[in-house]
N, C-alpha and C positions, 0 to 999 in steps of 0.2 A: 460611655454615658448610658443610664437607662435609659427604657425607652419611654416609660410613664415621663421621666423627667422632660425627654426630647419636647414630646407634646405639649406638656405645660411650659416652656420654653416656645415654644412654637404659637401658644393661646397668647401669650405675654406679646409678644411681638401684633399680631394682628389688633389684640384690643388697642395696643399703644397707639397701632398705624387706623385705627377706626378713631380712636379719642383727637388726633390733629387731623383728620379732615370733618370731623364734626366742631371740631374747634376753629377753622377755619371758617366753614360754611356757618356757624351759628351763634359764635363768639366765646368764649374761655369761661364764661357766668351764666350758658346754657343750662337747663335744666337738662337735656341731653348728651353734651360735652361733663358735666359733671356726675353724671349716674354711668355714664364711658371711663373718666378717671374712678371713681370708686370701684368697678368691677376691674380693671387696672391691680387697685391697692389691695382688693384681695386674690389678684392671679399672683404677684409679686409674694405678699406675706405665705401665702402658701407654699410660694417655690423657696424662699425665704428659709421655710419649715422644715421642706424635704432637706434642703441641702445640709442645715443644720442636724437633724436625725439621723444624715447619714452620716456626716462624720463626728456624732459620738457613738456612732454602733463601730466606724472603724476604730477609735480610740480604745472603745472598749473590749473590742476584738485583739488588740494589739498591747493591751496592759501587762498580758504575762508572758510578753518574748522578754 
């Protein structure tokens, strides 16, 4: 695994584990519990990103075997 990946892998995890205790403490229709899911949905769509570009750089590395 890279390691830029790891990290953003690792960002994903903490925002989720910050988004259910501000969900807990403040309810699910926070204005803070929901700007915690939104940076969520873009740590996600970005790793989303990566994983998808890397396997068309493998596919496309691997077209003329």
């Amino acid at each position: 695994m890279m390691p830029s990946r790891k990290v953003t892998i690792e960002k994903v995890e903490e925002k989720r584990q910050e988004m259910i205790k501000l969900g807990a403490i403040y309810g699910l229709t926070s204005l803070l519990t929901v700007q915690a899911s939104q940076e969520l949905d873009t740590l996600l769509n970005a790793l989303a990103s990566k994983r998808d570009s890397e396997y068309f750089s493998l596919q496309e590395a691997y077209r003329y075997f």
